[in-house]
C-alpha positions in Angstrom: -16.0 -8.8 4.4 -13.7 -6.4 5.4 -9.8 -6.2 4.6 -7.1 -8.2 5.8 -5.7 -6.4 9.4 -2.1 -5.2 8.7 0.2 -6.7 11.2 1.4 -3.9 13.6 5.0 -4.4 12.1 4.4 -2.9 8.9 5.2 1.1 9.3 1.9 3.4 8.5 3.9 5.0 5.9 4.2 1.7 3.8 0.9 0.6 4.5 -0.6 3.8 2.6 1.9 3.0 -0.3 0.0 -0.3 -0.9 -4.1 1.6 -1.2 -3.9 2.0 -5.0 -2.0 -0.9 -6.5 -3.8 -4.2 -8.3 -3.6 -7.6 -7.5 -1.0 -8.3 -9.7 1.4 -5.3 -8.4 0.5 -6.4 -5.0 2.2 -10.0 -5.2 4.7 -9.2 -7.4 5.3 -6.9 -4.4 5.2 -9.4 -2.3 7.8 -12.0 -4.0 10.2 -9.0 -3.9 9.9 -8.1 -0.1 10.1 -11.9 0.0 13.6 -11.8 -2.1 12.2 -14.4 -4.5 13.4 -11.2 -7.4 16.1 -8.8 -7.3 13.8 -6.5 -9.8 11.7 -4.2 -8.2 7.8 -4.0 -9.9 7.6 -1.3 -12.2 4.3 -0.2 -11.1 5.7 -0.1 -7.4 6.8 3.5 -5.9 11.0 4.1 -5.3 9.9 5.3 -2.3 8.7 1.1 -1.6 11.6 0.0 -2.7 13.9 2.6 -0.5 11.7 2.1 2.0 12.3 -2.4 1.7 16.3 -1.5 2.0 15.7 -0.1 5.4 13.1 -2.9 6.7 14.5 -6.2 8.8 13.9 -9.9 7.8 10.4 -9.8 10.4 8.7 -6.4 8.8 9.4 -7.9 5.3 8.2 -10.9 5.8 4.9 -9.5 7.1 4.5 -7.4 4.1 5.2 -9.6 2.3 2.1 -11.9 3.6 0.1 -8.7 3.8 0.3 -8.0 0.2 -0.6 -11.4 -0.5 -3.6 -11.3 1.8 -4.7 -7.8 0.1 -4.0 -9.0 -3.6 -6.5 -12.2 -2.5 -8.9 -9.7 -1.1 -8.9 -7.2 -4.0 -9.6 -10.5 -6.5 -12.4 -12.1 -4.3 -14.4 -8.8 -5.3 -13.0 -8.4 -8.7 -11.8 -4.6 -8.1 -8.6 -2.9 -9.2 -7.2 -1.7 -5.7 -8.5 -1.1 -2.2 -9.0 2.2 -3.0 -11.7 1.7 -5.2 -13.5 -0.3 -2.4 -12.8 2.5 0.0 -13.3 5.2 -1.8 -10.0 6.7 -0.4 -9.4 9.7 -2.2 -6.3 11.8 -1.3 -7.8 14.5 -3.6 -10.5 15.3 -1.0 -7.7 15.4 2.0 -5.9 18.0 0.0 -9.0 20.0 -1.2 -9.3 19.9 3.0 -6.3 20.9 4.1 -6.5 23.7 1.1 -9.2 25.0 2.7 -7.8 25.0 6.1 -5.0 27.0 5.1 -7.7 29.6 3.6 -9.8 30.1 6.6 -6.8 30.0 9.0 -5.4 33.6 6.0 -9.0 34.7 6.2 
């Protein structure tokens, strides 16, 4: 089984914010896009919660039932966040892009 899709609402810069946090970070994500708590989740990224501040009722609300769909996902297999299913590794991006930047001084 693969992931849950992302509805087409939630902005590409958000949905990368989401990759590396558990189940539990997830919903509590979730109940604060939702507005069920004023306190952001400590384990959450300022850069979520600036980023919810600039969101309308719709896009919330779909990350909001995104988050949920990802947190159910990420339990169903008993792993810590979709990047350990994925194997998304930002340090291999970088180690890439490092060694772009040496061939192109080469």
């Amino acid at each position: 089984m693969t992931p849950p899709d992302p509805p087409a609402t939630i902005p590409d810069f958000l949905l990368d914010q989401f990759t590396d946090h558990s189940p539990e970070t997830l919903r509590a994500i979730g109940e604060y896009a939702r507005e069920e708590t004023y306190v952001a989740p400590e384990a959450a990224a300022d850069s979520i919660v600036e980023a919810f501040a600039l969101q309308d009722e719709e896009t919330l609300a779909a990350i909001a039932g995104y988050v949920d769909e990802l947190a159910d996902f990420l339990e169903e297999r008993d792993v810590d966040s979709l990047e350990a299913i994925t194997g998304d590794d930002t340090d291999d991006e970088e180690s890439w892009g490092h060694r772009r930047i040496l061939d192109w001084h080469s």
